[in-house]
N, C-alpha and C positions, 0 to 999 in steps of 0.2 A: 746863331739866330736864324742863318739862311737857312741852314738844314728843320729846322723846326717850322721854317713855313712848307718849305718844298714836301714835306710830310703829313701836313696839312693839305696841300694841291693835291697829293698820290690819295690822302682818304676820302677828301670829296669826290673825287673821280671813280676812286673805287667805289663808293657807293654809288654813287650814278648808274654806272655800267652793271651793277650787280642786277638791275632792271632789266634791261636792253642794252644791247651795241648800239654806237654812236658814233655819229660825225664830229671833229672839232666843233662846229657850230651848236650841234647839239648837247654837246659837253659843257660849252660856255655858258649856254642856257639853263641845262638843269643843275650844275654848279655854284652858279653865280659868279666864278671867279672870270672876269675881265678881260686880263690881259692874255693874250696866246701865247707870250713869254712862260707865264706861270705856269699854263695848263700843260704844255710842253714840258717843264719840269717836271710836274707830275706823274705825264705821262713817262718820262725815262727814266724817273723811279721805279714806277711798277714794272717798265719792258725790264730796266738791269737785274730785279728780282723775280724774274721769270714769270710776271702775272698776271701776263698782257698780250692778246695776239694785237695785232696790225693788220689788216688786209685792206691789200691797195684792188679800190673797183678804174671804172674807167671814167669816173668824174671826182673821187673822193678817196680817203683814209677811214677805215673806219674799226676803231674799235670796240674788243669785248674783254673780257677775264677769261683765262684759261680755266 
């Protein structure tokens, strides 16, 4: 059941990002998912499947889709 949500976390985020790069805040927004627990899953869904950069600025994380 957890893997069916955290799969769910990875496709809303993927679509998200398929926009623009995003901040976690900006994630929780155009998402809707809440908790930063979740999103976090999500997101290390997408990084272990290689479909996700990371890039650290100097106030923030922000992701996009490779």
């Amino acid at each position: 059941m957890l893997e069916t949500k955290v799969g769910e976390f990875a496709g809303l985020i993927w679509n998200a990002l398929n926009e623009k790069e995003m901040n976690l805040k900006d994630l929780k927004k155009a998402t809707k998912i809440k908790k930063n627990e979740e999103i976090f899953m999500g997101l290390g869904w997408l990084l272990r499947e290689g479909k996700l950069n990371a890039a650290e600025t100097e106030e923030d994380v922000v992701y996009s889709l490779k």
